[in-house]
N, C-alpha and C positions, 0 to 999 in steps of 0.2 A: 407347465409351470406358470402360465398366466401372465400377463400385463406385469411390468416393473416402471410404476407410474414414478416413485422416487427413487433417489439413487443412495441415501444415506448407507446403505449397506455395504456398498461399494469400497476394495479395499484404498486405504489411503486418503480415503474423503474428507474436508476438515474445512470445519462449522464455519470457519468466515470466509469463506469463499463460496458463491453464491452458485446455488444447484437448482440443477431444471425443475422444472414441474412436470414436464413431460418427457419421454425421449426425444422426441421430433426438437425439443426445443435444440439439443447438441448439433442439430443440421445449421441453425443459424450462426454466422458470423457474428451477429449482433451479442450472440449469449459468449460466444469466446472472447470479446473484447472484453467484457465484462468480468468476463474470468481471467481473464489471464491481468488486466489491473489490477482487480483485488489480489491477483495473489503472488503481485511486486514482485515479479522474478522469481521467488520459489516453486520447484519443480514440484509438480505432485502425482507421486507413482500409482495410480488408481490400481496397474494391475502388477503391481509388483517391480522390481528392478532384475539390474544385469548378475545376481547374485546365483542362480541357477542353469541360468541361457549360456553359459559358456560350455557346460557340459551335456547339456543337450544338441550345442551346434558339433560337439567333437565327436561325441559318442553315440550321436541318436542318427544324428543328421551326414555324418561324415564330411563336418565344414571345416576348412584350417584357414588360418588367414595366414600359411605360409604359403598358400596355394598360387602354382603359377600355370597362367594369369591368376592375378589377383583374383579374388570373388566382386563382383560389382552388385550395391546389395542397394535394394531402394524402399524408404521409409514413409510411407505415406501417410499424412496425418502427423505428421512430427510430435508437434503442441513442443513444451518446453521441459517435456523428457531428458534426463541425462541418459539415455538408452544409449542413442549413438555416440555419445562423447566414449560413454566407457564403453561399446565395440573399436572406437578408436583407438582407444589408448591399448585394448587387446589386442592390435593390432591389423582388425579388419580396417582397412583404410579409404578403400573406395565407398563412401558411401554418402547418397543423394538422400535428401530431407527434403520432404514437400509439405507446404500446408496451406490453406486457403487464406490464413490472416497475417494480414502483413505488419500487424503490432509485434506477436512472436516472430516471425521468420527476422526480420531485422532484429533484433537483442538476441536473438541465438547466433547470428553470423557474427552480431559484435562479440560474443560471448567466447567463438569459437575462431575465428577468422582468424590470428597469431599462433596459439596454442596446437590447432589442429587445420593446418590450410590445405591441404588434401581434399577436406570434405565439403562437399555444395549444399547451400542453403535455397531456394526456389520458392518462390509464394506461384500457385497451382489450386485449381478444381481437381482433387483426385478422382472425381468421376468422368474426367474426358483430360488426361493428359497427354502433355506436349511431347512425349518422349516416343521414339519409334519403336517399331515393331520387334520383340526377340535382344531388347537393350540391357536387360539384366539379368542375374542368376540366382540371385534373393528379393523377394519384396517379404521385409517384414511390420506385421502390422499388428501393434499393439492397439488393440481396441478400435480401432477406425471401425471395422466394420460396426460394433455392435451400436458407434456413434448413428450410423446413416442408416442403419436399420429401421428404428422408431418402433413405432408399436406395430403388434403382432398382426393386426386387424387393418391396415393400410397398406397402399400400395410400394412396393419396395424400389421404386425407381432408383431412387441413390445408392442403395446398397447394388442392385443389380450393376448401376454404372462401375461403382469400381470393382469388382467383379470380373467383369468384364476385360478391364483395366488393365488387371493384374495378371489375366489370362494371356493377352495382348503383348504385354511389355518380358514376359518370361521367355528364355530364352527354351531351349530343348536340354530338358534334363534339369531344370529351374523349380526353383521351391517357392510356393508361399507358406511362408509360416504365420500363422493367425494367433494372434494368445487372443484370447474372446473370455464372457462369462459363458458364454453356449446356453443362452436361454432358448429355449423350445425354437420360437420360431426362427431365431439364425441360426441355429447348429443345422435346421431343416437347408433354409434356403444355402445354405455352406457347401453341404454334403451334395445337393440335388446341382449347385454348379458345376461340383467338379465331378460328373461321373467318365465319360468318354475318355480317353485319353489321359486320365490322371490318376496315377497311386495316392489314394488318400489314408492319413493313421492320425489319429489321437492321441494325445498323451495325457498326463496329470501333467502340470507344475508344481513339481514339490518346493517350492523355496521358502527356508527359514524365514523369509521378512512378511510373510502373506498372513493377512489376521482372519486367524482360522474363524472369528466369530462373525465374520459379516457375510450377507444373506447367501450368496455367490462367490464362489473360487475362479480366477483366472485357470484354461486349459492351452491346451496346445494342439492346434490341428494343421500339421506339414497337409502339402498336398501336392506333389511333384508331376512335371508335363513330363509325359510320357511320347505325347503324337501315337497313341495305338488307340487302335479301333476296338480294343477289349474294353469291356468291363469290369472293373475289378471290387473286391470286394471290401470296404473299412475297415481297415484293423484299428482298433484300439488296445490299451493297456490297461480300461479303467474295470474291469469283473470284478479287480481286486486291487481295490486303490486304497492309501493311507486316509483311514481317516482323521488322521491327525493334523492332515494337510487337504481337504477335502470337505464341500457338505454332501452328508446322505441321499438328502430326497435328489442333488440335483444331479449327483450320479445316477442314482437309477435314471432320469428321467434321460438321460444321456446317451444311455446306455439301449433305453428301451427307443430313444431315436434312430441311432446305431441298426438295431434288428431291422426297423421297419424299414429304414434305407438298403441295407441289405438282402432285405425278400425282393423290394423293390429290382436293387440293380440283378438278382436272379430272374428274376421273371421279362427283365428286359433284354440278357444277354443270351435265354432260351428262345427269345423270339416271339413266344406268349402274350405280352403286353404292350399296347399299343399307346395307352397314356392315362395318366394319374391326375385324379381332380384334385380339385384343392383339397380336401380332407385325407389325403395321399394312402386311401385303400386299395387296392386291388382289385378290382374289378373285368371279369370280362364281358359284362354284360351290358350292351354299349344300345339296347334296343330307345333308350331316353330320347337317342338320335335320329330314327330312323326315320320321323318326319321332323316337316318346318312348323317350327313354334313361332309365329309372326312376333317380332317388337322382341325374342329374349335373349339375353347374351350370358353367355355362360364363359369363365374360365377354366383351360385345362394345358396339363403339358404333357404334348405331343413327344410319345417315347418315353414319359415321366424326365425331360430333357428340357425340349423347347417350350417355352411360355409361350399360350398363343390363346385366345380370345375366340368365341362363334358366336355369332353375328346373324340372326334369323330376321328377312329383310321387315319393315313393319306392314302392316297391312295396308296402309294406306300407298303403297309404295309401285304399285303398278304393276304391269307385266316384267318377266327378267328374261335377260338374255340366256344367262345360266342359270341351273338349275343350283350347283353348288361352282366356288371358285375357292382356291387360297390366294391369299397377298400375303407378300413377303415383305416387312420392314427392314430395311438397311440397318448394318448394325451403327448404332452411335445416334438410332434418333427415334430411336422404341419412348424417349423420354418427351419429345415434341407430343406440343398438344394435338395435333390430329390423329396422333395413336395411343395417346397416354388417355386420353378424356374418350367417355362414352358418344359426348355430342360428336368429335371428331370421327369418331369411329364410324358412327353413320354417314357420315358426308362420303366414309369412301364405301360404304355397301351402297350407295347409289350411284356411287362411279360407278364403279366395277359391275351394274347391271346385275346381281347376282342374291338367287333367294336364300343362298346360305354362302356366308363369308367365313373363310375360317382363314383370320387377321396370326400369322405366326412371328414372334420377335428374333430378332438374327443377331448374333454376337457374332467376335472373330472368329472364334474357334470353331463356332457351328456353320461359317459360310466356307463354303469349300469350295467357290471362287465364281463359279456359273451357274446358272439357272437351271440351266440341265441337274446340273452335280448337286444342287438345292432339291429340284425336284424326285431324285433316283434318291435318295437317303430320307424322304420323307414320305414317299409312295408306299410304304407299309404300314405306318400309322395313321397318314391322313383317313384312308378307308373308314378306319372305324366310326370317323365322326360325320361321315356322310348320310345322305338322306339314304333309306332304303334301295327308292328306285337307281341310284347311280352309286351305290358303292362297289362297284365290279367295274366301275367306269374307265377307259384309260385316255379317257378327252376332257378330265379337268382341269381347267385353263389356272396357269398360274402365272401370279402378275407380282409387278413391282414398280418400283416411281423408275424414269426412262427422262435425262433431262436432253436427249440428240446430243449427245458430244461426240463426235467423230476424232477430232484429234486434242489433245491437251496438253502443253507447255508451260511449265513453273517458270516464269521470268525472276522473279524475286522472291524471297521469304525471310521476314522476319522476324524475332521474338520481340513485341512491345510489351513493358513493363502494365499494361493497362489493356491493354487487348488479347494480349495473347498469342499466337501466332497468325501471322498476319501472310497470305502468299497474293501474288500477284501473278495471272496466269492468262495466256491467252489460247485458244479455243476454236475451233473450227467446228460450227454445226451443220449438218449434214440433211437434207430431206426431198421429197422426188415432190418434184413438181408436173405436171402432166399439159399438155398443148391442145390449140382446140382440136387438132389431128388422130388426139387421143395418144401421142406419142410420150412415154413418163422420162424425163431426165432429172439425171440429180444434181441438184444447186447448194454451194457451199458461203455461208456467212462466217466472216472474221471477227470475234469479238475478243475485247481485252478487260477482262475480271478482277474484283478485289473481293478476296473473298476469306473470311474467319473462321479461323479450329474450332473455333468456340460454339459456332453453327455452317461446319460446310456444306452444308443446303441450301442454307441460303443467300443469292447471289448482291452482296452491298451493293457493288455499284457493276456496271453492266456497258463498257464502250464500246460503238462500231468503228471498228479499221478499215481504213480503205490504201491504196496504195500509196506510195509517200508526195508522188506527183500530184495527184489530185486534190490532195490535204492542202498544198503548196497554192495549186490555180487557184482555191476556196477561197484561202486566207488572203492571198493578193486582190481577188473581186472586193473580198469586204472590209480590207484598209484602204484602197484605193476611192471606194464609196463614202468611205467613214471622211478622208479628206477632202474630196468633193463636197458633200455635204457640213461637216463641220470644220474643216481646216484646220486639220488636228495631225500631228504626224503622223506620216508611216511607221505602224509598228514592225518590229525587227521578225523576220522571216527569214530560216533557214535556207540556203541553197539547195538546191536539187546536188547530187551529187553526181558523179556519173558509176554509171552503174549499181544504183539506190535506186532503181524503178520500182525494184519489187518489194522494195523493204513497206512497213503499215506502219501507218501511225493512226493516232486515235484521231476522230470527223468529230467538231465542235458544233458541226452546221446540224448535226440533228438529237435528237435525244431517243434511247434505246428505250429506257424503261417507259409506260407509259404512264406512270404516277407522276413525274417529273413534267411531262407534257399536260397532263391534267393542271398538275398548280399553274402553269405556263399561262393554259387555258381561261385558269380561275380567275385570271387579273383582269381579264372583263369584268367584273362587278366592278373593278374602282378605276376604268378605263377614263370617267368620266374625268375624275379630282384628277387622275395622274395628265390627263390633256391640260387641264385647268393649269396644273403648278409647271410643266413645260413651258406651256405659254407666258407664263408669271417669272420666267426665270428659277423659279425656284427650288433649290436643289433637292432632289428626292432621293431620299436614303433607303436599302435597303439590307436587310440581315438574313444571312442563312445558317443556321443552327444544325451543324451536321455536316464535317464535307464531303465523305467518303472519297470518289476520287475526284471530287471536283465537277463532275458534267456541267448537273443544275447551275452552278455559279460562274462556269464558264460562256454557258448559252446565255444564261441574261446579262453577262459582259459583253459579249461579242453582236446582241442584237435587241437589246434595248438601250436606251438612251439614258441610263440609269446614273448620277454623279458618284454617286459612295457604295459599294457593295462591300457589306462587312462579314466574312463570315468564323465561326467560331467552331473550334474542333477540339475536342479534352483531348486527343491524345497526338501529340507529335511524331508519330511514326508516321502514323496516316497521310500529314498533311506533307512529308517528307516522299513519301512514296505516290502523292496528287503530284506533286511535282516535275518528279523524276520521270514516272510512267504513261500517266493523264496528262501531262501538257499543261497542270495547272501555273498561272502565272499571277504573279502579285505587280500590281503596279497604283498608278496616281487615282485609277477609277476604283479599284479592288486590294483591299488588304484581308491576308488573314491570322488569324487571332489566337494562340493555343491556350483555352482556358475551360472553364464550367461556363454555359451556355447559358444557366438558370439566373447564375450569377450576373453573367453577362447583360442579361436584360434586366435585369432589379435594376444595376449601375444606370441606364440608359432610362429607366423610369426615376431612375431618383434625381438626375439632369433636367430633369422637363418639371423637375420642380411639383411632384406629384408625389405626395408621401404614400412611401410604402412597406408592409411591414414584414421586413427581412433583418435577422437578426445580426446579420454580419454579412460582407460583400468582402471576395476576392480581392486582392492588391492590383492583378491582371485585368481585371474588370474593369476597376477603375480607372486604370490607365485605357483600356478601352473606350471608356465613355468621354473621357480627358483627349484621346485623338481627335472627338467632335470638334471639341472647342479651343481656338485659335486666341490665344491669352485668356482668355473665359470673358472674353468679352459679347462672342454672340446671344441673341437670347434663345432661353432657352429651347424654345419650338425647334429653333434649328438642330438641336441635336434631336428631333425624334425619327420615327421611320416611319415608312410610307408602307412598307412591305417587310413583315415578319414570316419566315419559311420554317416550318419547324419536320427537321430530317433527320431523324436518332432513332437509332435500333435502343431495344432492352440488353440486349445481348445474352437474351436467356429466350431460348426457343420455347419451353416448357410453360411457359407463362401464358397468358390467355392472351393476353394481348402483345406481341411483340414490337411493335411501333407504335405509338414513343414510348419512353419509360415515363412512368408514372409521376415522376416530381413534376412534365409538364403538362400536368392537368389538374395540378392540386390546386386552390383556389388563389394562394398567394401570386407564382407563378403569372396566375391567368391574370389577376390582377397588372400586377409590375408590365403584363404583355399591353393589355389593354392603354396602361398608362403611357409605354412609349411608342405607342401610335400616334399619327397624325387623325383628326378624325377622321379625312376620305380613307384611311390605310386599312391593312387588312391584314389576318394572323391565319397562315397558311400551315395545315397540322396532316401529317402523313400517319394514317391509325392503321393499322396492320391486324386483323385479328377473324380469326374466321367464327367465331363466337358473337351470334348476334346483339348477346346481350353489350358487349365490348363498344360498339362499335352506339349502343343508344347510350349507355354509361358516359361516352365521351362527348357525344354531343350534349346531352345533360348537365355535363360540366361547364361546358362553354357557354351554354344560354343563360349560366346565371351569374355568369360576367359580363358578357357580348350583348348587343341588340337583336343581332342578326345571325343567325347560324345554316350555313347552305354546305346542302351536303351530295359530292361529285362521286359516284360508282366508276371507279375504275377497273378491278380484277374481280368481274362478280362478286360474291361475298365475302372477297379475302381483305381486298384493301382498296380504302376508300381516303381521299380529301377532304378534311374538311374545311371551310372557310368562316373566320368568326368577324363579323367588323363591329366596331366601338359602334359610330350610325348607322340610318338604314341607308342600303345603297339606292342610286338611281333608276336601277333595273326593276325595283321590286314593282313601283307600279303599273296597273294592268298587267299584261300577258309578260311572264318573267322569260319566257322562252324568245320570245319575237325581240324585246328589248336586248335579250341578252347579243342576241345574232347583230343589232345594228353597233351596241359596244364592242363587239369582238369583231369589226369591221372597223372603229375608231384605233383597237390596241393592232390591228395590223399594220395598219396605216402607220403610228407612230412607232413601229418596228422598221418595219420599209423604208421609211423614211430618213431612219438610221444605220442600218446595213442590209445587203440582201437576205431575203427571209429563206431562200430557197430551199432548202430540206429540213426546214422546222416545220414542226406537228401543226395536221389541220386543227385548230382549235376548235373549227363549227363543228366536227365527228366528238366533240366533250360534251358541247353544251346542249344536248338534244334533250326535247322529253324523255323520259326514264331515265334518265344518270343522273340531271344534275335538279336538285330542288332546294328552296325555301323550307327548313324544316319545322314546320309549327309546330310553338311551346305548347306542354302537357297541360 
C-alpha cells in the first residue's frame, strides 16, 4: 500500500484542525496540543464511533457489560473520543483512559468526572505503562497503534512499546481489540506480534457513520491471550466483505497480508523455519550466514517472532573471544539508545568479545523468566544464523546486562504526577572477593536506591547504608567538630535505640556514585576565589539543580563551609521521598526549592542586574531569587553564586544524550548560568551520553558562552563532568595537572578545617592526567 504521507483521507478528518505532514508527526505531543486547541473540545471520530462496536462486543466478541466481575477494559490513547463515554453509558463501566497529554486528559475528566465517576482518567506513555501485570480484560484501541507506527520505512520502536504493553497488562483469556486502517506495514507488525499464544481474527467494520469515500476504512483485529504454545492460524472475515462499507485495493492487500502471515505461522509451527527477514519470505536458505561479513549488520526475526539484529564484528576490531555469541535485551529497554542506535550496538559487540553478535529483543510474553528458559526456546533458531563452523555448536555463550543484586526491597512507591512512578528500594549487592591466600569469600554492600518506571535501569541516586550506630558516631564526630570550630549548635541527632543496632540508614560521610565525587573534585579549579571570599567573610552561595535523593547537597552541607546551598527540584515527590528516606534536611545553611530549574537561574541572573532574554520567569522563581534578598536592600553581587551544579536526567532513555535535558544547554540558559555567577564561580554540568558526538556537542555549547571549559572522564565514555567558568581559572597556567594537585590540597584543607573529611572521595584519583583537561577551542 505504500507510505500514507497525508492524512486527508482519513475518516472524519476536518479542514480546520491542523494535520501532520508526516505520520511520525502523531508521536509528538507538541502536534496533539495543537490539535486538540484548535479543535475547542470537539471530538473527532477519525475511525468511526460506538454505532457498530456494541454488536461486535456482543455477538463477535462474547462481551457483556453485565458480566460478573465486571469486564475492566483499558483505553489507551484516549484523545477526546466520546468512545468511552458511550461504552459507559452501555453500561461497561470499569474503564481506564490513558493519554500522554495532559490538555485532553484534564477537560475529559472535567467532562466526565459527575456524569460518569466510575471511570479513570490517567495522563500515561502508553508505551511503558504504570499498570501491573495481567490488570485487565480489554485494552481497546482505536487507532493508537497506527498513531505510533509512522512510516513503513522506520524503526517501530513506539509501536513495538505498546505492543508489548498490551500483551503485558492482558489478563489470560484477555482481548485487544485494534480498529486500525491496517496499512501494509502495521497490519504486518500486528499480526507478527501476536503469533505464540494468541488467537488472532479480523473483521470489517461495517458502520453506517464511516465515509465510504476516504482513502482507508477502519477494521477490526481481536487478538485474544491464549498462554499456548501453539500457533494458530488468522481468521478473517474479509474474502468477502461489503463493498459498500469497505475499499477494494485495501482489502486485497489485507487479505494478501493475511496469506503470507499464514504460510508464515505454518512453516513456523512445522518446525521448518527458523526466521523471516525483513522482506518476510520464506526462505531456507540461510548459507548468506555461514561466514562473518566484518562491519555488517543485518535485521531478522528469529522464529519469524523475535526481532533481533547480527552484528558481524568490524575488522578493525581485534581478536574475539567467541566465535559467535547472542545478547539478550531486557524487555522494556529494546528502546535505549545502546540497542536502539547502530553506534550503540557496537559498543556491546566489543563487550561481549564476540565475531558474530546476534543482539535479540525480549518482551514479556517472550521472556520465560530465566536464561536457561530464554536459551532452550531459541536454540532452534539461533543455529541457523551462525557462522558455519559453529552452527552445531552447544557452547554458545549467551549473555545479558547482570547489575549483582542479590537481594531487593521496595521500601516505597509512589505515583508523581511528573515522574511517574517513583520506588524507593534498598538492595544488597553480592560479589566474592579473594585473599592474598587465594581464599574467595563473598562480601555484601547495603545500598538504598531511587529509582524510575520510566527508566528502571537506570539508577537516580545510589546511597550507602551502614548500620544505624555508626551513622550516629559519624554525625556526632562532625557536629562536635562543626562547634569546636565554628561555635555553631549541635545539630539534632537521633538516639541510638536499644535494639536499633542492626537497623541502616543512609552514610552522608561519603558519596556512592562517582559523578558526584568528580564535581566534588572539580572545585579545585575555583579552590583559589572560594579561599579568597572565606577569608573576606563573604558569603558564598551555591545551587544544585537536580535533587534526586539528596546526597550531592547533603555532602557539601555537611562538609564544606558553604552559607547558602539552594537547591531546586520540578517535582515534589522527589524532594518528599529526599526527606523521608535520604535524610535530606532543610535548614538556615540549605533550603530547597520546588520549581523549573531553568527558570530558577534566569531569576538569579536577572538579580545580579544582568539582562537576560527569557520571555517570562516562574512566580516560584522569583520568590527564589527574593529569598536572597533581605528588604532588597543588599547589592546585588550578593545574590549570585559561586557554584552552579547542574543534575537532571532527560528522563527519556532513548535519547542520545540522557543527562541534562536539552533546555540546559541552549544558549539562553547558558547565558542567565553565566550571568549569576560570581566571576571566581563555576557551572558544574553532569552530560550522560555514550555517543561521542553528545558529549563534543555539549562542550561546544558551553565555549561559546564560558572562557573556559574542562572536561573530567568519569565512567569511560558514558559520563562525564563538565566544568564551564565565566574566567580563566588559576590553575590553567603552566602545568594544569601539578597546579591542580596543590589546589585540591587548599579545597581539602578548607573541608577539614570545617568537618571531618573522613570517608569523602580522594579527589587527587579525579584530577590525574587522562581524565581531567583544558578543552581547547575548535
Amino acid at each position: 500500500m505504500g507510505k500514507m504521507k497525508k492524512v486527508e483521507g482519513m475518516p472524519g478528518a476536518a479542514g480546520s484542525v491542523p494535520l501532520p505532514a508526516a505520520l511520525t508527526d502523531f508521536r509528538q505531543e507538541s502536534y496533539w496540543d495543537q490539535f486538540f486547541k484548535a479543535s475547542q473540545g470537539r471530538p473527532f471520530e477519525w475511525y468511526g464511533d460506538w454505532v457498530s462496536l456494541p454488536r461486535v462486543f456482543r455477538e463477535l466478541l462474547g462481551l457483556s457489560a453485565d458480566r460478573k466481575p465486571p469486564l475492566e477494559i483499558l483505553v489507551p490513547g484516549c484523545g477526546n473520543s466520546r468512545l468511552s463515554a458511550a461504552m459507559y453509558d452501555a453500561g461497561f463501566q470499569k474503564i481506564v483512559n490513558v493519554d500522554f497529554n495532559k490538555r485532553v486528559v484534564a477537560e475529559m475528566l472535567r467532562l466526565n468526572v459527575r456524569a460518569r465517576p466510575l471511570m479513570r482518567w490517567q495522563v500515561m506513555d502508553i508505551t511503558k505503562m504504570q499498570f501491573a501485570d495481567n490488570s485487565f480484560d480489554v485494552v481497546l484501541d482505536k487507532g493508537s497503534l497506527d498513531a505510533l507506527t509512522g512510516e513503513p520505512d522506520e524503526p517501530q520502536i513506539a509501536a513495538e512499546g505498546l505492543l508489548s504493553e498490551v500483551k503485558r497488562v492482558l489478563r489470560h483469556g484477555g482481548k485487544y481489540v485494534c480498529i486500525t486502517l491496517a496499512q501494509q506495514h502495521v497490519i504486518e507488525l500486528l499480526l507478527g506480534h501476536f503469533r505464540i499464544g494468541w488467537d488472532v481474527v479480523v473483521y470489517q467494520v461495517q458502520d453506517e457513520s464511516n465515509d465510504t469515500s476516504a482513502m482507508l476504512q477502519p477494521l477490526l483485529v481481536v487478538a485474544t491471550k491464549t498462554d499456548s504454545v501453539e500457533v494458530s492460524p488468522v481468521r478473517s472475515s474479509l474474502e468477502e466483505f461489503n463493498p459498500a462499507a469497505a475499499n477494494a485495493e485495501q482489502m486485497k492487500c489485507v487479505v494478501s497480508v493475511i496469506e503470507v502471515e499464514n504460510k508464515l505461522r505454518t512453516a513456523f509451527e512445522g518446525g521448518r523455519f527458523g526466521g523471516a527477514l525483513e522482506d518476510q519470505t520464506i526462505e531456507e536458505d540461510y548459507s548468506e550466514f555461514d561466514e562473518l561479513s566484518p562491519g555488517k549488520v543485518r535485521a531478522v526475526k528469529l522464529g519469524g517472532h523475535y526481532p533481533a539484529v547480527i552484528l558481524d564484528a568490524k575488522p578493525d576490531s581485534g581478536s574475539h573471544m567467541f566465535k559467535a555469541a547472542v545478547f539478550l535485551v531486557p524487555r522494556g529497554r529494546a528502546h535505549e539508545w545502546l540497542f536502539s542506535t547502530e553506534e550503540g550496538q557496537w559498543e556491546i559487540v566489543e563487550a561481549a568479545k564476540a565475531g558474530r553478535l546476534i543482539m535479540v529483543m525480549l518482551d514479556t510474553q517472550q521472556y520465560p523468566g530465566s536464561l536457561a528458559a530464554v536459551q532452550d526456546e531459541l536454540s532452534h533458531v539461533v543455529k541457523f544464523f551462525l557462522p558455519l563452523d559453529c552452527k552445531e555448536s552447544k557452547d554458545i555463550p549467551y549473555m545479558t546486562t547482570d547489575d549483582g543484586v542479590h537481594r531487593r526491597t521496595v521500601i516505597e512507591e509512589r505515583n508523581s504526577p511528573i515522574t511517574g512512578i517513583i520506588k524507593v528500594e534498598d538492595v544488597v549487592l553480592e560479589y566474592k572477593k579473594s585473599s592474598e591466600d587465594g581464599v574467595s569469600a563473598t562480601t555484601q554492600s547495603f545500598y538504598r536506591r531511587l529509582v524510575f518506571d520510566r527508566n528502571p535501569n537506570l539508577i537516580q541516586s545510589d546511597a550507602i547504608l551502614l548500620p544505624y550506630s555508626a551513622v550516629v558516631d559519624d554525625a556526632q564526630q562532625r557536629t562536635q567538630k562543626k562547634k569546636k570550630k565554628k561555635g555553631k549548635a549541635k545539630e539534632s541527632v537521633q538516639d541510638t535505640k536499644e535494639g536499633a543496632k542492626e537497623e541502616y540508614r543512609v552514610d552522608h560521610s561519603q558519596l556512592a556514585s562517582s559523578y558526584h565525587a568528580g564535581m566534588v573534585a572539580g572545585l579545585a579549579l575555583i579552590s583559589h576565589n572560594l579561599d579568597q571570599s572565606f577569608s573576606t567573610k563573604e558569603p558564598v552561595r551555591v545551587m544544585v539543580v537536580g535533587l534526586g535523593a539528596g546526597l550531592l547537597p547533603m555532602f557539601l552541607h555537611n562538609h564544606l563551609p558553604v552559607d547558602h546551598i539552594e537547591v531546586v527540584e520540578l517535582d515534589g515527590v522527589i524532594g518528599d521521598l529526599a526527606k523521608r528516606h535520604f535524610g535530606f534536611v532543610e535548614n538556615d545553611r540549605m533550603k530547597l526549592h520546588i520549581g523549573d530549574g531553568i527558570e530558577a537561574v534566569h531569576a538569579i541572573g536577572r538579580t545580579a542586574g544582568v539582562p537576560v532574554s527569557e520571555p517570562s520567569i516562574a512566580e516560584l522563581s522569583d520568590n527564589l531569587a527574593a529569598s536572597h534578598i533581605s528588604g532588597n536592600s543588599k547589592p546585588a553581587k550578593d545574590q549570585m553564586l559561586h557554584v552552579l551544579i547542574i543534575d537532571a536526567d532527560a528522563g527519556d532513555s532513548s535519547l542520545e544524550m540522557s543527562c541534562p535535558p536539552q533546555g540546559f544547554l541552549e544558549e539562553s540558559f547558558l547565558s542567565a548560568a553565566k550571568a549569576a555567577l560570581v566571576d571566581g564561580g563555576v557551572l558544574a554540568v553532569n552530560v550522560v551520553s555514550r555517543a561521542a558526538g553528545a558529549h563534543s556537542s555539549a562542550v561546544a555549547k558551553l565555549q561559546k558562552v564560558f572562557d573556559e571549559v574542562y572536561e573530567l572522564k568519569v565512567d569511560e565514555d558514558v559520563n562525564r563532568v563538565l566544568f564551564a567558568l565565566p574566567r580563566e581559572s588559576p590553575v590553567r597556567n603552566d602545568s594544569l595537572i601539578t597546579n591542580l594537585r596543590t589546589a585540591t590540597k587548599r579545597l581539602k584543607q578548607l573541608a577539614t578545617d570545617f568537618a571531618p573529611w573522613q570517608n569523602g572521595p580522594i579527589l587527587e584519583d579525579y584530577l590525574q592526567e587522562g581524565k581531567i583537561r583544558l578543552v581547547p577551542r575548535a
